[in-house]
N, C-alpha and C positions, 0 to 999 in steps of 0.2 A: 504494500500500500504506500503510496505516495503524498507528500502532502502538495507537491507545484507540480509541475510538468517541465519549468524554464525559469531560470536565473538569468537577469542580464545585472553583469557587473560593470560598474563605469568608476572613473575615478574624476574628481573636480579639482581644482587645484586651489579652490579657494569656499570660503562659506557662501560666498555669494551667488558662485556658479553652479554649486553643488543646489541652493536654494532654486535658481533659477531654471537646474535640468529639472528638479524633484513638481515644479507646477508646470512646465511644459506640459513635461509627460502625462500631467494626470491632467492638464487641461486637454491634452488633445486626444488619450485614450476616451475619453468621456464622449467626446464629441463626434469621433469616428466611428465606437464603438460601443455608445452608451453603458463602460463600465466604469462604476467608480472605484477607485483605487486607496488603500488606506494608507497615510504617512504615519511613520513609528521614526523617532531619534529626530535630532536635532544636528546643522552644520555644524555649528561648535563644536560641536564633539565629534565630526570625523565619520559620523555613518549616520546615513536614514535607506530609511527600507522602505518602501512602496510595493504594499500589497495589492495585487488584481488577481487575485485567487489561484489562476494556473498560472500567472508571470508573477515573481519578484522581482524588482528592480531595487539593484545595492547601490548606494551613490558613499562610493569612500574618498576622504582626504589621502594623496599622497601615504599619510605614515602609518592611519590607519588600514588600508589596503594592504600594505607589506607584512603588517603586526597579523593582522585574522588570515590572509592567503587562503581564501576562498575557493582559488583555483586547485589548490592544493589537497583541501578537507575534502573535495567533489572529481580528485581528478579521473573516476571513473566514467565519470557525464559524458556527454559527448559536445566537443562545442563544434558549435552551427556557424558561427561567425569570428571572429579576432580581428579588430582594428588597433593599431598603435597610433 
């Protein structure tokens, strides 16, 4: 049993961009796809999560991205995508 289907992990390089990915996405998921997404954590601290029940979206600073390695705990996943 599963709890998501898909992880997208991104990185911000700052609170403000990290804020600004975090309402994009839940402004345009809603819109395109009438679903609401939930935000958990805050940019000051380096992570928030946006829940859309089968997507997660991880939005980490720099140091906290290195610290948790996501990629690491999951490397059995399969990724679909990689942009640097």
């Amino acid at each position: 049993m599963s709890f998501t289907d898909y992880f997208v992990i991104c990185t911000g390089t700052s609170d403000r961009m990290i804020d600004a990915l975090a309402k994009s996405v839940i402004e345009d998921i809603r819109s395109k796809f009438k679903k609401k997404g939930k935000q958990q954590g805050f940019s000051r601290d380096g992570w928030v999560i946006v829940d859309f029940g089968d997507i997660i979206l991880h939005l980490f600073s720099p140091d906290q991205r290195d610290f948790y390695q996501l990629e690491e705990l999951w490397e059995d996943g399969k990724v679909l995508l990689r942009l640097q």
